[in-house]
Structures are given as C-alpha cells and as structure tokens.
N, C-alpha and C positions, 0 to 999 in steps of 0.2 A: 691281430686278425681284423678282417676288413669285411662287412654288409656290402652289397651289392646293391640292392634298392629297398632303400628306407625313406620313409614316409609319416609323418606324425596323427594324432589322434585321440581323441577323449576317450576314459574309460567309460562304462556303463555301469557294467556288472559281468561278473563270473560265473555261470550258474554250474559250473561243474569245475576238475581239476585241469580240464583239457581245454576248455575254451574261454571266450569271454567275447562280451559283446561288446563296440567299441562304434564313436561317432566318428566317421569322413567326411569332412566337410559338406555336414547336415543329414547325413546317409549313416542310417546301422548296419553294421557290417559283423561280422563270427567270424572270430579269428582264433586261431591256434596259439595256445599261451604254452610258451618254450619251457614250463620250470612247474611241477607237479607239484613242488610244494604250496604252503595255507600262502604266505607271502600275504596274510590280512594287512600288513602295515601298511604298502608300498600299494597292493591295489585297490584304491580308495576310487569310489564314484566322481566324475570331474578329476581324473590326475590325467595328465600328460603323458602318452605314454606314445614308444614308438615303435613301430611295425616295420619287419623284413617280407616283403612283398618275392612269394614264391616264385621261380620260374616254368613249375608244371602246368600247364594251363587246365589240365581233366583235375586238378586235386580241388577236393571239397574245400577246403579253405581258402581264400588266398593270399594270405598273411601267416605271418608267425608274430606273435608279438614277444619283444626281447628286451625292450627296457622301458623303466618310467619313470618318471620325476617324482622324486620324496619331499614336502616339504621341509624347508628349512634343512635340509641333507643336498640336495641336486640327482643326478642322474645316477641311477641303478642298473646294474643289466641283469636282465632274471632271466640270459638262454642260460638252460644247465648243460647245454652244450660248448656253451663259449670255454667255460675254465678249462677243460684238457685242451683244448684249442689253443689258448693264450699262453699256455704253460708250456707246450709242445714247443711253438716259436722262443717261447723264452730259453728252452731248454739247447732247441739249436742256434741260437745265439752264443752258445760258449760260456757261459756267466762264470764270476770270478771264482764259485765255490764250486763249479764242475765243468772247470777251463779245458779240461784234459781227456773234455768224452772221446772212446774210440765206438763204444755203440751205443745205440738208442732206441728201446724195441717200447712200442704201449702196448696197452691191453695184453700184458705178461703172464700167462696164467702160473701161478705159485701157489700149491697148495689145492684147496677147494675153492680159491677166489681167483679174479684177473684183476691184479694190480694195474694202476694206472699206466706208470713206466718203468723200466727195465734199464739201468745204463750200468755202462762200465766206464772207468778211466783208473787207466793202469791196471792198478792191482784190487780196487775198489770194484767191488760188484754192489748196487744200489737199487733199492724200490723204492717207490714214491707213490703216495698215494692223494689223491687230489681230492677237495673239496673247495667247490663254489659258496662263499660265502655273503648272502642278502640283506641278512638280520642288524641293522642297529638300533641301539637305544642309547639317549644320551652320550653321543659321539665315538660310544665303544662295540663292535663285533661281536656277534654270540652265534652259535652253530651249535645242532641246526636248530631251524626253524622248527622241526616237525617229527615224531620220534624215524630215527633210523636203525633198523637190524642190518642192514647193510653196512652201514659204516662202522658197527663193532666188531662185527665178522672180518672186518677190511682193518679195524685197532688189531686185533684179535694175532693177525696172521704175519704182520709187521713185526709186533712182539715174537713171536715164536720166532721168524726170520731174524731176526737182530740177536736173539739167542745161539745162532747160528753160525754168525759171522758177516750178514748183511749189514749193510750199513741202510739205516731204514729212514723214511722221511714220511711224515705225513704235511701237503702244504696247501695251506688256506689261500684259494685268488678269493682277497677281497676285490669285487665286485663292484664297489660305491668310494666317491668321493672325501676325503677326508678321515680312512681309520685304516690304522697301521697294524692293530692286534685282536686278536681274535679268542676270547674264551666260550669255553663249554658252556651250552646251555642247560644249567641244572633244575630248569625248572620249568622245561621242556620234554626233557630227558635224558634223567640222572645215571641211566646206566652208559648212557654215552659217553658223558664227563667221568666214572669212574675209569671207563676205558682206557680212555686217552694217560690219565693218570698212571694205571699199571702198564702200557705198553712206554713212558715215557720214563717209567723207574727200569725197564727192560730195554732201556738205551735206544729206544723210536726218539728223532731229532724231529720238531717243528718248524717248519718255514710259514713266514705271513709272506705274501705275493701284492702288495697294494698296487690294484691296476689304476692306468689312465681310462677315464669314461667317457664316450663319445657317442654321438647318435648314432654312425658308422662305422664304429671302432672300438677296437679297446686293447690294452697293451699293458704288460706286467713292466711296471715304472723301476722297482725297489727287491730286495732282498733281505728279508729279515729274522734272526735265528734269534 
C-alpha cells in the first residue's frame, strides 16, 4: 500500500488517544494519530515522525500521523488501518500458502464478530484474523500493547470455527523493521496470551507478516508459520 502525500515532522506530545501535537517546520500543528493505542515507546517527545496529509480540505485536522522513528529500531508504522490494508494486497497477490484463492470477502461477519477475511481455495474455506503489531523490545514482537476484549472475542470465535472445520488463521503485520515473530504480551494482558494459547491447541494456525517500512509505503515482504 501506497501514502499519497507524506511529509515529515517532530513529535511534541499526545495529549489524548486521538491526537498529537507535532512541529512543521517551526509551526505546531494537531494532527490525527492513526493508532488508539498507549504506543508510549515509539511516541517519545523529539521523534521523527511522519504525517499523511488529508485530502478533505473542511476536516479539522489535516494530517494523519502514521509512522515514527524508534530509536535504534528505525521506521514504525502506527496506521491501524494500514495492516488489513497490507494484508488485503498480500492476500490478492496469490501467496504460496493460498495460491488457489477462488474468493476473497473482508469484514466476514461469523458469529457475533466480523472476521478480518473470508477466503476460499478449492475445498478450504478459511478466516483470518488480522492484527497490527508496533510493540518491540529487545529486537523481539509482543501484542498488544494495550489490554484488548476485542481481540479475545476475535481468539474466541476462530477456535470455535476451527472446531468446525475452518481452517483458522490469526496473522501478525509486523509493522517495524527487523522482527520476524511475535509473542503474547503477558504482562500487558495475560488473558490475551491465554487465548491465543487455547484457540491454538483448537487448531487456530499463526502467521507472522514482516512488512517493508517506508515513509510512503509499506508491503508484507515474508510469510511465516
């Protein structure tokens, strides 16, 4: 997936989940911060961070901000919109492990949730359920940042699906530079990591997605089971 007009900028401060305040060259500016989560590591005062400059001209903001420089990491993307985005193209790319899609439906609803996507090839009928992953430490992945009832509910349904005869997937887009795998974060939020745990003894398969990072870009490089 591909930004349209991107522009760079210093952080300031965040004084809520939604915004953040950010220097243009010598100008403070309120922008819209793409990712609801704490993301305390990544949005440090003085980080580099970069801005998708809206097209609406009436919207109160007019920025989105979607990625920032980690030290000693590099380039982050924190749209939480980007990972089903990235994943979408990756998916109609054909990839080796579901070369044989004949359909492709997102936002599937199954159950009392809407799974990310919906595909089929041949005789496999498949859910996939997507999460954007921001968090490292010491060169290794952890998810999430922040506790989520959404994402158990989303463990939750996968398992009961796979009991069924789905073939289930939960898949991490890492999001950043240099990390391949991704564990639960138990100390964050341990009933998340249980989750994943009982939906994954109930035959839910994990994919890691390590993307390319770019200031205008970003692209699922890899496929990893």
């Amino acid at each position: 997936m591909k930004y349209k007009n991107t522009e760079p900028a210093i952080f300031i401060e965040r004084p809520n989940r939604f915004i953040a305040n950010v220097d243009i060259n010598g100008k403070t500016e309120t922008v819209h911060v793409k990712n609801t989560g704490r993301c305390r590591e990544l949005l440090v005062p003085g980080s580099k961070v970069i801005l998708e400059k809206s097209d609406n001209p009436d919207r109160k903001t007019k920025y989105d901000l979607v990625a920032v420089y980690k030290e000693n990491l590099g380039l982050v993307n924190i749209d939480s919109q980007a990972p089903n985005k990235v994943v979408k193209e990756w998916l109609e790319s054909k990839p080796e492990i579901f070369a044989d899609i004949t359909l492709l439906k997102p936002e599937y609803t199954y159950g009392k949730s809407r799974v990310d996507f919906y595909l089929e090839c041949g005789d496999r009928k498949i859910l996939i359920e997507v999460k954007g992953c921001t968090l490292e430490i010491d060169g290794t992945g952890y998810f999430p940042d922040a506790p989520t009832e959404r994402g158990i509910k989303h463990l939750n349904e996968l398992a009961e699906a796979s009991k069924l005869g789905y073939e289930c997937y939960i898949a991490f887009a890492i999001t950043m530079p240099g990390v391949t795998k991704v564990f639960p974060n138990y100390k964050t939020h341990k009933e998340f990591g249980d989750a994943l745990d009982y939906a994954v003894k109930q035959g839910v398969k994990v994919l890691y997605l390590p993307c390319e990072v770019k200031e205008n870009s970003l692209e699922v490089m890899s496929c990893i089971l």
